[in-house]
N, C-alpha and C positions, 0 to 999 in steps of 0.2 A: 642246800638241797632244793631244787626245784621239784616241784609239783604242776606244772603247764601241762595240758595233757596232750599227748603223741596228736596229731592231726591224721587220721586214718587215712586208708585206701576209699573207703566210700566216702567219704567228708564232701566231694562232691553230691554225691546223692542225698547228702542233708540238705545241700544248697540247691536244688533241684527241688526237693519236697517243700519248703518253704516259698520256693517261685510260684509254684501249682496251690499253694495256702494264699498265698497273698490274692493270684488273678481269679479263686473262687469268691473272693470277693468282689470282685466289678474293677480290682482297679489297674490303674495304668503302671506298669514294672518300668517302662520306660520312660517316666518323669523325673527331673534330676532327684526327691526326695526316695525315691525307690529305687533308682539303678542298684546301688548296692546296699540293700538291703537283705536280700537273701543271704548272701555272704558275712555280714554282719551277724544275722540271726543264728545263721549256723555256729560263729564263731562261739558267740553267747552260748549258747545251747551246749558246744563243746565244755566250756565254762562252769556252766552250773549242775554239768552230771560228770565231773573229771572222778570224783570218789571212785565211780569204777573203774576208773584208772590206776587208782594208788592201791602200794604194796603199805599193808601194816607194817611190817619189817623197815621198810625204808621210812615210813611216819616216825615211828617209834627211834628208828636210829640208834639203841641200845641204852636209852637214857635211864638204865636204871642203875637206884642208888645204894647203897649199901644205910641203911638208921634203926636204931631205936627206938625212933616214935612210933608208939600205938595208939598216941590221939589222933582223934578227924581229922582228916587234913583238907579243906573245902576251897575248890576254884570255883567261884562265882560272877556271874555276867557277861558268861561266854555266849559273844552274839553269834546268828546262826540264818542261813536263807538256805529253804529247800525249794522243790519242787511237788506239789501234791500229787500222789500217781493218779487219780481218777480224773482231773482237769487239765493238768501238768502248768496249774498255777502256782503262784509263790506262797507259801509260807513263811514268815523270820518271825524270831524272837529272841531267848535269850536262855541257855543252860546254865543250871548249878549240878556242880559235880563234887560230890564228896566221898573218901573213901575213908576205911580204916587199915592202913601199914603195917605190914607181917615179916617185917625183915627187911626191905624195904621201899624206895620211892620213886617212881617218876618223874620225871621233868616235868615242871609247871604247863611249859607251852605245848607237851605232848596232848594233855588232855585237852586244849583247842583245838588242834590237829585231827584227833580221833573224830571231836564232835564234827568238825570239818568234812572230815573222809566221810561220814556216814549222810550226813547230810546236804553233799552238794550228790545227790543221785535222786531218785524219783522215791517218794515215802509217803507214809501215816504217820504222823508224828508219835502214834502208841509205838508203833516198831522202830520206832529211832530212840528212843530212848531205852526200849529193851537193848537195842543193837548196841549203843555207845557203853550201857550198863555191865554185858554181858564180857565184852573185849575188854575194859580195864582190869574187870576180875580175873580175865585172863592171863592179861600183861603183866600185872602187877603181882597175881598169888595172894592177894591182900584179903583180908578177913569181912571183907563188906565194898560194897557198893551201892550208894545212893544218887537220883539223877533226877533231878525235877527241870521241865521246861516249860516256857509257858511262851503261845505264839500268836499271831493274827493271822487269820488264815483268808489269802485274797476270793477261794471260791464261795466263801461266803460273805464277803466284802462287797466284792464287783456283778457276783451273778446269784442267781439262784433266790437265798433266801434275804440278801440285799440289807445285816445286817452290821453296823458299822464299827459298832461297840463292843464288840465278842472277844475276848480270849480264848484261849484252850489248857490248861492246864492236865503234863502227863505226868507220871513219878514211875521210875521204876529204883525197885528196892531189891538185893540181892543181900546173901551171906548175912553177916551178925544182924545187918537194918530189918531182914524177916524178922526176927524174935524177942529182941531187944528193945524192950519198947524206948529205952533211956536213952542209946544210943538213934535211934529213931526220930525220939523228939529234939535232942540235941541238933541234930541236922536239920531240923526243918523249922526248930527258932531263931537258925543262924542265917538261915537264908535272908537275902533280903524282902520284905513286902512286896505283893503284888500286886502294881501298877494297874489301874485303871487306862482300859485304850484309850480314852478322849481328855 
């Protein structure tokens, strides 16, 4: 299944806006290192917000299974780049996804795909995590979902508060992880330790 995203009717007009970006800086569009530049950017662009392109239906593919496990079942170190909407800087880091199984299971690599679809588009990393959280409980029918990510986030890297060493740490917790403390803690000793950025 491809996921490449359709190259629109305005796709020009992204490469247009990028031209007018670039020569509000002072520089020269027509030096060999910027001739296609625009067109590149665009490309890129298309690239890291295709999620609003993808159909969950076509993500998902119908990979689901028929079991009897009702232990955790935890995908960990699902790496991940977004876009921050207030900068439309980069964010990456890395998700753990855990759920608890009600009949049954997903395909392993569906759950990189979902983190995928929600996170190559513009975000807060609080709403992306609710958003990846809320769609598995969906998908799945499953008795819980839990979702911890932790990222480096470039607008605060490169500008602003010019801080080098920051992570960000989100969790979103749905179904039995609300109440449950047991199964709660069980997910979040299994995760792996979190990495110091330096």
């Amino acid at each position: 299944m491809s996921i490449t995203p359709t190259i629109t009717s305005d796709y020009q007009e992204s490469v247009e806006s990028y031209r007018q970006l670039i020569l509000s800086t002072g520089e020269d569009l027509e030096r060999p290192g910027l001739e296609e530049t625009p067109m590149r950017a665009a490309k890129a662009f298309a690239h890291l917000t295709q999620g609003y392109h993808q159909s969950l239906d076509e993500v998902v593919n119908d990979a689901l299974f028929p079991s009897n496990n009702r232990e955790l079942v935890l995908v960990q170190n699902i790496e991940f780049y977004s876009l921050c909407e207030h900068h439309m800087l980069p964010f990456h880091g890395i998700a753990h996804v855990g759920y608890l199984p009600n009949g049954q299971v997903l395909g392993l690599s569906k759950f990189a795909r979902i983190v995928d679809m929600f996170a190559r588009r513009l975000q807060v990393q609080e709403n992306l995590s609710d958003q990846i959280a809320q769609t598995i409980m969906d998908v799945t029918g499953c008795r819980g979902v839990a979702i911890v990510m932790d990222a480096s986030h470039m607008c605060m890297m490169m500008r602003g508060v010019s801080k080098q060493h920051t992570t960000t740490r989100t969790t979103s917790m749905l179904g039995e992880f609300v109440h449950d403390n047991q199964a709660r803690m069980e997910f979040l000793s299994a995760i792996p330790r979190r990495q110091p950025a330096f």
